[in-house]
C-alpha positions in Angstrom: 0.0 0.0 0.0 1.2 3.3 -0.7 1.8 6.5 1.7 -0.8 8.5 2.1 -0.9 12.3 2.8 -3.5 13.7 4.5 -4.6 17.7 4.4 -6.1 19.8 7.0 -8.7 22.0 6.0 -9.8 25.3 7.8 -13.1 26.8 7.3 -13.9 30.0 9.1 -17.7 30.5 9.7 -18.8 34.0 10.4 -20.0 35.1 13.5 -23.1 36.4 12.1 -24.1 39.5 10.0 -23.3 42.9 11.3 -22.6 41.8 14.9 -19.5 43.8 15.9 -16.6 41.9 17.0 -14.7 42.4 20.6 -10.7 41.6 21.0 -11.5 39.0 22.4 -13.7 37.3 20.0 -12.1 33.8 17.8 -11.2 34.8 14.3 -9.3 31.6 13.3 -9.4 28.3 14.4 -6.8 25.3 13.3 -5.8 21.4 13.9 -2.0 21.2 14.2 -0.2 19.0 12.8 -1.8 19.8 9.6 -1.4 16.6 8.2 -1.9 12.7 10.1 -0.9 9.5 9.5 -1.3 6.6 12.2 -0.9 3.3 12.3 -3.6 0.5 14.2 -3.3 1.4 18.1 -1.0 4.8 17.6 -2.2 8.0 19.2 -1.7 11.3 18.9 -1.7 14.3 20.9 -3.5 17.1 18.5 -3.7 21.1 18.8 -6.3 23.3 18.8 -5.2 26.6 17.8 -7.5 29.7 18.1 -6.4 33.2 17.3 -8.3 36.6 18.8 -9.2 39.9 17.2 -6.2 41.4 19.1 -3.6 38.5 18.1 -3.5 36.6 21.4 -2.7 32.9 20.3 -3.0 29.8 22.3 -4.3 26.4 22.6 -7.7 25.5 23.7 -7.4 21.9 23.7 -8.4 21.8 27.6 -11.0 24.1 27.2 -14.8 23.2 28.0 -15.9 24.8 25.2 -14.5 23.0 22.4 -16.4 19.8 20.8 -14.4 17.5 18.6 -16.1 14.7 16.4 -15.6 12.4 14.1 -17.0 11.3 10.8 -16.1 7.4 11.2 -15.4 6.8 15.0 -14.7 3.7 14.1 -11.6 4.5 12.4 -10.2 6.9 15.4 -11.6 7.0 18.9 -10.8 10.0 20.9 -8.6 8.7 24.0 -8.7 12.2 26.1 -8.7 15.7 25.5 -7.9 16.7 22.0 -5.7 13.0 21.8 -7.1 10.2 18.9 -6.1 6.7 18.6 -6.2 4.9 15.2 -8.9 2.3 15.8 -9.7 0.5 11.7 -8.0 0.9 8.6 -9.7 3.6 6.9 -10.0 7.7 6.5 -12.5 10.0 8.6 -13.2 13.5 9.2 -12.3 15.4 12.2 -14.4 18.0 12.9 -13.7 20.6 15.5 -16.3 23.8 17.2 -14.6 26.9 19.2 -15.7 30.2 19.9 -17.9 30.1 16.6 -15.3 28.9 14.1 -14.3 25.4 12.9 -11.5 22.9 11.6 -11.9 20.2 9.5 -8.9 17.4 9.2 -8.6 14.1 7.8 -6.9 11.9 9.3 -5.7 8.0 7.8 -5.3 5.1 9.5 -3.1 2.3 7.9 -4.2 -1.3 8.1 -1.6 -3.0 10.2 1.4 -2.1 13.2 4.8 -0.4 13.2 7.5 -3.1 12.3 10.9 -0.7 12.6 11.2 2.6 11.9 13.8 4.7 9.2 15.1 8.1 8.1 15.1 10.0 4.5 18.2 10.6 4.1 19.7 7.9 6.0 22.6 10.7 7.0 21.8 14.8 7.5 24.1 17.6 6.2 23.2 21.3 6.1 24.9 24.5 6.8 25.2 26.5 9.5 22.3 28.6 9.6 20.1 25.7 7.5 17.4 24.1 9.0 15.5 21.0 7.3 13.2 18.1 8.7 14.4 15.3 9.8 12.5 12.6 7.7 11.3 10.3 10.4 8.8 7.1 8.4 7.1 4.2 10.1 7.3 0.9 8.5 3.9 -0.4 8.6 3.1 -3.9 8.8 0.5 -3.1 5.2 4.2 -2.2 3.5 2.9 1.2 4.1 5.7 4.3 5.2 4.2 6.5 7.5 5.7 10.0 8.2 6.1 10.4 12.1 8.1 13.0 12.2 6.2 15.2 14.7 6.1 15.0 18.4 2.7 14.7 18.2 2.7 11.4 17.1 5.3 10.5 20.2 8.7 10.6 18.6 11.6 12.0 20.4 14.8 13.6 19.5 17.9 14.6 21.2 21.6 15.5 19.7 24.4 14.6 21.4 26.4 18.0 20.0 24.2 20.6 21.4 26.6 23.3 19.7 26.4 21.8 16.1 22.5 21.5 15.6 19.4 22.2 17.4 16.4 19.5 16.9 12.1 20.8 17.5 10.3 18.4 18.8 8.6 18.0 15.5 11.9 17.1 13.8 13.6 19.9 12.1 17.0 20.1 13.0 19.0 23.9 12.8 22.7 24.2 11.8 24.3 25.9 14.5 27.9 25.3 14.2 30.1 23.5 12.2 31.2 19.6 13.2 29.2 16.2 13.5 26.8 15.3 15.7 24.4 12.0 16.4 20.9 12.7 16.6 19.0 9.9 18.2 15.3 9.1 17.0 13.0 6.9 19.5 9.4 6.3 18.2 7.7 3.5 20.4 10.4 0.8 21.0 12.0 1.6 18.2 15.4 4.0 18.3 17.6 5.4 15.5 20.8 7.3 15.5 21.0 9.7 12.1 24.7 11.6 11.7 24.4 15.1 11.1 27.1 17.2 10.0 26.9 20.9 9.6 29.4 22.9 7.7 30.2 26.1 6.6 30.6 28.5 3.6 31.4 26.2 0.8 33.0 25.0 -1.2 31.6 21.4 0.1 33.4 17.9 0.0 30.9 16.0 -2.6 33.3 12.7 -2.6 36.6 11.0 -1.5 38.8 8.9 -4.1 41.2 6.9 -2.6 44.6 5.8 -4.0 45.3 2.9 -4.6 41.7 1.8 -5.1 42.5 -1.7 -3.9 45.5 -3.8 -2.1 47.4 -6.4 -2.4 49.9 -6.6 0.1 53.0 -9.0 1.3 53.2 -9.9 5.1 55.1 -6.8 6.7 55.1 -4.8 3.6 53.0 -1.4 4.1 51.7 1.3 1.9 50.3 4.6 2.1 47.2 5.8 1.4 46.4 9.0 -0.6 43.1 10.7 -0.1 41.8 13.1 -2.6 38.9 15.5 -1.5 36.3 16.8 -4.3 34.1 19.8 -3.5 31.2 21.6 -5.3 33.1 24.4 -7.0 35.2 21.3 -9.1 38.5 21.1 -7.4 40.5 18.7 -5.8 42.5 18.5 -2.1 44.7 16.1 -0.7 42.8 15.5 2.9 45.4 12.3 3.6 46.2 14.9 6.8 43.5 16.0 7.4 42.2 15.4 11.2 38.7 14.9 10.0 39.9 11.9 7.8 39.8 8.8 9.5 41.3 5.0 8.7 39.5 2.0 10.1 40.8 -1.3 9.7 38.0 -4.5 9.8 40.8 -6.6 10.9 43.8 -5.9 12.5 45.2 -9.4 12.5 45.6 -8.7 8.9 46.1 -5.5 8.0 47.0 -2.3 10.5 45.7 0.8 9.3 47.3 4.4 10.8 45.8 7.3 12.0 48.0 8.8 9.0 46.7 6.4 6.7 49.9 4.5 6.5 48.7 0.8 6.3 50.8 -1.8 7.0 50.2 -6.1 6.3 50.2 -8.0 9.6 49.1 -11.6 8.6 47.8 -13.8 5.6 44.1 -13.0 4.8 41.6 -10.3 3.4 40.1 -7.2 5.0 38.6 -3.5 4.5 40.1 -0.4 5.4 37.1 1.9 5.6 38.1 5.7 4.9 35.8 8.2 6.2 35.7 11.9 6.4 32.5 13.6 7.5 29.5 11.5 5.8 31.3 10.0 3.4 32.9 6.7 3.6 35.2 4.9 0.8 36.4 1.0 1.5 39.7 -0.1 0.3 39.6 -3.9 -0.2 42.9 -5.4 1.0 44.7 -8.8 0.4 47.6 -10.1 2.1 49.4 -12.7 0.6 52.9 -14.3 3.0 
């Protein structure tokens, strides 16, 4: 089954011919999120936004005055105050009343449970100063993918470099400062780390090339690596140096690899050297031969 969207509607009723309006009357009313998906048995906490002739803002979810229906209350049943469960597979109306104004949303239910969760783009990068959403999607038991990025829907974020990025509770991360951070996702039982890395004016690393692409490699001989850095503007740098480059060996028995990338064979076998800077990784095959 496909992903489904879903899109709020607001219609603003008038609050009747010629009667004057006070500061305090509602002008506006609205659902937030503006858009729902759930899965069988997931809740969510909505918002009721109303606005007043003099601008005040604020949510009226606890308020006795507001009366929230649905279309098909067997799809969603409402489990407290302003919060709806998906109950069947199927769509419905939400309808909701407040000082003389309503909301209409539609809300989704997908037939079947959360089986893991993932993020679009497995790995974040922005600038500093960028923001973007994090991409949070529920795999659904249907084969549906469920956006669940928002709070409301009871995923949490936190980062781990509070000075590189700044994450809302409805999942869009801010580019504070350049460097990498881990942003962990938890959604149910379900958790997921995303790296993030933020970076500055450009020009921006697109790729590594490594040289040599491959190795083949006598017991005790070694060999250096040679990292090339491409960026957006079309040139080339030699980042072998630098400290954000990193060498990883898979295994050491066989083949050492320095922080320098200076690799050196230890014993007969195969393994990877994994070269990494920032997001982007590059493995280097290696053979060793006695």
């Amino acid at each position: 089954m496909r992903a489904w969207t879903l899109t709020l509607l607001l219609v603003v009723t008038g609050c009747g011919a010629g009667a004057p309006l006070s500061s305090d009357d509602v002008v506006s009313l609205r659902i937030l999120p503006a858009e729902i998906d759930l899965y069988l048995l997931l809740e969510a906490q909505l918002t009721f936004e109303s606005r007043t002739l003099d601008g005040q803002v604020k949510d009226v979810v606890a308020s006795p005055d507001l009366d929230i229906l649905a279309t098909d209350p067997e799809v969603v049943r409402l489990a407290g105050p302003g919060r709806i469960q998906g109950a069947a597979a199927g769509r419905t109306r939400l309808v909701a009343y407040f000082g003389g104004r309503q909301a209409v949303g539609e809300v989704r239910v997908a037939d079947g449970v959360l089986e893991g969760i993932i993020a679009e783009p497995a790995r974040l990068e922005l600038e500093v100063g960028q923001h973007r959403t994090v991409g949070l999607r529920g795999r659904v038991s249907d084969g549906s993918l469920l956006d669940i990025s928002s709070g409301a829907v009871g995923t949490r974020y936190r980062l781990d470099n509070p000075g590189v990025a700044a994450v809302t509770t409805d999942g869009w991360i801010f580019g504070l400062g350049e460097g990498m951070a881990t942003l962990v996702a938890e959604h149910s039982v379900f958790r997921l780390e995303i790296p993030v890395q933020v970076v500055g004016p450009g020009p921006h690393l697109v790729s590594l090339e490594v040289s040599p692409p491959s190795l083949a490699l006598r017991v005790a001989e070694e060999v250096q690596l040679v990292v090339s850095g491409l960026y957006d503007d079309g040139s080339r740098r030699d980042v072998s140096g630098d400290p954000a480059t990193t060498f990883m060996s898979s295994d050491t028995a066989v083949v050492e690899a320095a922080a320098t990338g200076r690799v050196r064979a230890r014993g007969k076998g195969s393994a990877v050297v994994t070269v990494g800077h920032g997001l982007l990784l590059v493995r280097v095959p290696a053979s060793v031969s006695e």
